[in-house]
N, C-alpha and C positions, 0 to 999 in steps of 0.2 A: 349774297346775304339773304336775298328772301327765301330762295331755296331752302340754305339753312333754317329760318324761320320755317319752314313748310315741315321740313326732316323733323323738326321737334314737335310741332303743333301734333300730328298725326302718330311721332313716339307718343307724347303724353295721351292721347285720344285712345290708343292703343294699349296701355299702363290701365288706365280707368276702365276699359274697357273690358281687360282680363280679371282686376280686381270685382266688377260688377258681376263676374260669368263667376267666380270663386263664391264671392256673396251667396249666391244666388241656388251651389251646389245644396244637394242636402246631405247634412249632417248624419253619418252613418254610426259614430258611438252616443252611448246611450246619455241623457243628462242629468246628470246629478246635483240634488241642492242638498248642500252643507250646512244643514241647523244648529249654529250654539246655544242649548239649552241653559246656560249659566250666563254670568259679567264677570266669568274671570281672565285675567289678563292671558294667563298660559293657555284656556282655553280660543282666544281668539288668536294667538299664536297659532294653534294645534289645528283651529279654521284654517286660517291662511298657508301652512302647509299643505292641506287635502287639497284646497283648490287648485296649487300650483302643480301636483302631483296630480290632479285631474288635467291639468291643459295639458300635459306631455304622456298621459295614459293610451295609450293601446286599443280601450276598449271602452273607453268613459268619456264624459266628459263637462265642466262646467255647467249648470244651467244659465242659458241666454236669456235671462230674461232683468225686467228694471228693478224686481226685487232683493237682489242678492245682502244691499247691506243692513236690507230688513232681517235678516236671520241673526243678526249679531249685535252686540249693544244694550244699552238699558232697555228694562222691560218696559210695554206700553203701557201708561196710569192715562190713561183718557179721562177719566172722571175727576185726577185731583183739582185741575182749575175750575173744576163745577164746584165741586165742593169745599174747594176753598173760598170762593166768592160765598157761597150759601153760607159760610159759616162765620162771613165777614157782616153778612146781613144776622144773625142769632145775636151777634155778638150788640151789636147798634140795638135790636130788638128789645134784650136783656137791658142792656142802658137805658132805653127812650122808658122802659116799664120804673127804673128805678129813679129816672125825675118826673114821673106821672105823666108825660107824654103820650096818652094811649091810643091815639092814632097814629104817632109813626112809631109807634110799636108793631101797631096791625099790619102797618101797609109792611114794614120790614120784616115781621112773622112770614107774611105773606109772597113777597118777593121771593125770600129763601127756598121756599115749600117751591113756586113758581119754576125758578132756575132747575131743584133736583129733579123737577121731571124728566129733564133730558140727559141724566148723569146714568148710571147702569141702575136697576130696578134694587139691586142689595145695597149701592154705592152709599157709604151718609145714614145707614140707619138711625143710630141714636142722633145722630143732626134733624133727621127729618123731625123723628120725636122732639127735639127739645123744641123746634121751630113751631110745630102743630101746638103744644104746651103754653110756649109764651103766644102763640095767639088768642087761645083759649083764656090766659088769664088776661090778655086785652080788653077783649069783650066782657070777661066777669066784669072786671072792675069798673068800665063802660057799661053794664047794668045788662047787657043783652045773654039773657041765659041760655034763652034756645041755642047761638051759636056759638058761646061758652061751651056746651053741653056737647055740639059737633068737635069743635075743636078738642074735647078733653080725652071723648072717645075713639080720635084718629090715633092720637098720642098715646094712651095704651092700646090700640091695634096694633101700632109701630113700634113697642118698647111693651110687651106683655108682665114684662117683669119690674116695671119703673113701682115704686114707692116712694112717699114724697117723707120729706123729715119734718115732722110737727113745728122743730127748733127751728128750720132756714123758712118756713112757708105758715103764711096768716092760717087761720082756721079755716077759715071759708073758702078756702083756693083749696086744701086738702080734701074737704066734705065734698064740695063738688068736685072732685077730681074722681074722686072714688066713689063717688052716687054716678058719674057719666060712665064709668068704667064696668059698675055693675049692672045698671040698665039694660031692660032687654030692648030689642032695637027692630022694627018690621023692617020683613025684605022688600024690595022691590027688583024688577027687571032694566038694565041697563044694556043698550045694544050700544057695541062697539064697532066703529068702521074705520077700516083699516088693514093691513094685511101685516103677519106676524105673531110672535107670542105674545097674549094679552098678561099683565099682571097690574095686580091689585091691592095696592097696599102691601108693595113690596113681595107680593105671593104670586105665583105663575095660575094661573086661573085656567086656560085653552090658549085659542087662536083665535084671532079676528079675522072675517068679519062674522063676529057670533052674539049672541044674548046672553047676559051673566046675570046671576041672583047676587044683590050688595046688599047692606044694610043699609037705612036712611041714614042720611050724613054726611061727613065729608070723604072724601076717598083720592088718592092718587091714582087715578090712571095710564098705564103706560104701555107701548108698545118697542115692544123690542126682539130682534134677531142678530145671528151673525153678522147679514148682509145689508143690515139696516142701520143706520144711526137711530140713536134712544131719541123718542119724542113721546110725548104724555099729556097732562092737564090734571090739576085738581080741578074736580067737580064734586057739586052738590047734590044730591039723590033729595026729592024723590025725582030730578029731572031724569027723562028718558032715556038719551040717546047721546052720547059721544063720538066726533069723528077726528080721529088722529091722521094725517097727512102721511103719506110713507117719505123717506127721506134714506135715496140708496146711501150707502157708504162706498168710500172709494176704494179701489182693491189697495192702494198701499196700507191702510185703515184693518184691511179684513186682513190679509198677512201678518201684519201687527199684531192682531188678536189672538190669530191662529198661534204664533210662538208663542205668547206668553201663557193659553190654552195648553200647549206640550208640554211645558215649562208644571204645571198644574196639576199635568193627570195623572188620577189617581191609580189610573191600571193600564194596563194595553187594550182594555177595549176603549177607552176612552182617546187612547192615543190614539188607534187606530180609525174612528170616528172622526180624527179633527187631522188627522194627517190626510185624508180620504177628500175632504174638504178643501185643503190645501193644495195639493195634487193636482185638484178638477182647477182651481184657482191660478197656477204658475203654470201649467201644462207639463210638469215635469213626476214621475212614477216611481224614481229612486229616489231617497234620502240617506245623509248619515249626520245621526243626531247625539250630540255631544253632551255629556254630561260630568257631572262632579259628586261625587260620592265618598264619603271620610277623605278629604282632600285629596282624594285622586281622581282623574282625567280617565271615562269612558267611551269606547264608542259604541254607537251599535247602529246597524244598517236595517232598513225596511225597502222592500221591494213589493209590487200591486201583480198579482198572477191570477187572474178572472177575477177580479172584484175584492181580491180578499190578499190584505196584508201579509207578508210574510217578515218576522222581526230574524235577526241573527242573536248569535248570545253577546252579551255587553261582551267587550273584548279591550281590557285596561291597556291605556295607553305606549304605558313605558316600556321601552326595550322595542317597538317594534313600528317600521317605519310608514310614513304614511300608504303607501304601497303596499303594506300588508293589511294594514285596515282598510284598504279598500277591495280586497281579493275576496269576500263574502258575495261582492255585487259582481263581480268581471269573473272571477274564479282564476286561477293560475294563471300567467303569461304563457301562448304556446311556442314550442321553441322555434329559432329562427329557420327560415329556409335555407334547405341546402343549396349550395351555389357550386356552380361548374368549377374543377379546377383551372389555374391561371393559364394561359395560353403564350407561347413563345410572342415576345414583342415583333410586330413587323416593320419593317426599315420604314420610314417614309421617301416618295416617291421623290428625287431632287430632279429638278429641268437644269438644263445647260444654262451653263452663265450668258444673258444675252449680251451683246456686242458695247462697249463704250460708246458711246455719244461721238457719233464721228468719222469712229475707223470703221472700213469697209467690211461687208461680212467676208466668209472665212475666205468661200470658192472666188471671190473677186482680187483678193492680197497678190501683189508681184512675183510673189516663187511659185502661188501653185498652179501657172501657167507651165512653165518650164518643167517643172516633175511632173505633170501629166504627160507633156511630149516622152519624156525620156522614157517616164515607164510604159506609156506606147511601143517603143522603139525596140525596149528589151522586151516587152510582151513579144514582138512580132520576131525577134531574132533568136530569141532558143529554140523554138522550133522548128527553125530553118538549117540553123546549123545541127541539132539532132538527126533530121532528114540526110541530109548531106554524108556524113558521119556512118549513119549505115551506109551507105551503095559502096565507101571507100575501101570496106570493112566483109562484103561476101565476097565466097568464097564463088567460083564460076562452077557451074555442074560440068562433070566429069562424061567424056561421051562412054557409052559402054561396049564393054571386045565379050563379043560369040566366038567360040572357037569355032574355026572351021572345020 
């Protein structure tokens, strides 16, 4: 039994041990990620085809990496639980203004604006607007005009085109709406620290960490990139200096973005910028990216050849099997190797049946004592009687007669 135990411990040590040396080989076909650019059901069918026609390809193969079921699925809305909380705080804002509440007005004007700094810089426009608005009319109505007057003029910064309706709004809330909106406004210098794209009032301004010219006032500041999570602050000018904290994003996060970015663009150079992106991000150089066009199923394949994308022509789905949508990247299957023809089967080698449990081997058995005598006996006696046989048999030499 323990032996047994020993046979197997060292089989299985021996299993894991192969399987770790397999792990371990590298990967010699190329890896491909399979983008569904739509949430349609046929297309994530048409996904999960290529994939399986990638694990049994020739020349290709699956990309190994933890993203795969990021390429497929509903698109990413990162901003709408921002902006639904922001717009849960408008809503209270709007209420606390209409029982004359006008401190938690403010502070939930306030909140709102707060929360969208961390939502995407375009996310919530008309929210930001309406939120900046009912703060503004806070403060009117609480007497304080200077920041009445900020407030009015962030809210058309944020909403250029807002006009108020004489009919739903008092006089005084309209006059100063449109006396803050007319007003000219001094600049000042705002240093932003930080690393990323700076924007301003929902406008892309540079990059931090740099100096910006703002109007006195109120303003959103925010800092945002691909590889960043959105973070911000409203601030009040004419203060200085702002410093936003950077805040990486996680790569399942920037994958996310990057599809619903494909999903977006509006040309191939744009694609090609964010698949470029993508690429350096999953470690994988081939894609096939799916699409939906007057309800039909696209594909088309990009490949990176020194730095610079190379697209295939969309190639509509139907009639042609995953296997040939994937021949742009692998090229044709080359044909198989020639093989030696079949060779005459050779006998296997049998041993002699060994002896029963028992009976003696062969040369030890009762009879073949006695046949060996025998055949002794005639080995020795044909040639003796042959011998014999001739002398019986010549003829005696004849003397020979000389005449005399």
């Amino acid at each position: 039994m323990a032996y047994s135990k020993g046979v197997t411990a060292r089989v299985v040590c021996l299993v894991a041990l192969a399987a770790a040396v397999a792990r371990a080989q590298p990967e010699t076909r190329r890896q491909v990620a399979v983008i569904d650019l739509t949430t349609d059901d046929q297309a994530k069918k048409l996904r999960e085809d290529l994939y399986n026609a990638l694990v049994k390809h020739w020349a290709l193969a699956p990309a190994q990496n933890t993203f795969d079921r990021d390429f497929e699925g509903p698109f990413l809305d990162e901003d709408a639980p921002i902006v639904e909380a922001a717009a849960q705080d408008a809503h209270e804002a709007e209420d606390a203004l209409a029982q004359g509440e006008l401190k938690r007005a403010r502070v939930k004007a306030r909140d709102g604006l707060d929360k969208l700094t961390s939502a995407g810089p375009t996310a919530g426009s008309a929210l930001r607007a309406d939120l900046a608005f009912a703060l503004g009319v806070a403060d009117l109505m609480a007497r304080d005009k200077k920041a009445s007057a900020a407030a009015f003029a962030l809210a058309a910064r944020l909403d250029p085109l807002r006009r108020l309706d004489p009919g739903r709004y008092m006089d005084d809330i309209v006059r100063a709406f449109e006396a803050a909106k007319a007003a000219p406004a001094a600049k000042v210098a705002l240093v932003v620290s930080g690393n990323g794209h700076v924007w301003v009032d929902g406008l892309l301004v540079g990059t931090a960490p740099s100096t910006f010219e703002v109007t006195v006032g109120l303003h959103i500041v925010q800092v945002a990139d691909f590889g960043l999570e959105t973070r911000g602050a409203v601030v009040e000018t004419p203060s200085s200096a702002v410093t936003i904290a950077d805040a990486k994003a996680p790569d399942e996060l920037k994958v996310r973005r990057a599809r619903a970015s494909l999903a977006r663009a509006p040309d191939r150079i744009a694609l090609a910028g964010t698949l470029r992106g993508l690429a350096d991000l999953v470690g994988v150089h081939d894609a096939v990216l799916i699409t939906k066009q007057d309800g039909k199923l696209f594909v088309q394949t990009v490949t990176w050849r020194e730095d610079l994308p190379v697209f295939s022509k969309e190639r509509e789905v139907a009639g042609a099997s995953p296997e040939e949508l994937l021949e742009p990247l692998s090229g044709p299957k080359p044909p198989d190797e020639v093989r030696e023809p079949p060779r005459a089967p050779i006998k296997p080698r049998t041993d002699p049946v060994p002896p029963r449990e028992g009976q003696p081997k062969w040369y030890r058995k009762p009879w073949v004592l006695p046949v060996a005598i025998a055949g002794g006996v005639i080995a020795i006696a044909v040639p003796v009687i042959f011998v014999v046989g001739q002398h019986r048999y010549v003829t005696p030499p004849m003397k020979a007669e000389f005449p005399q």
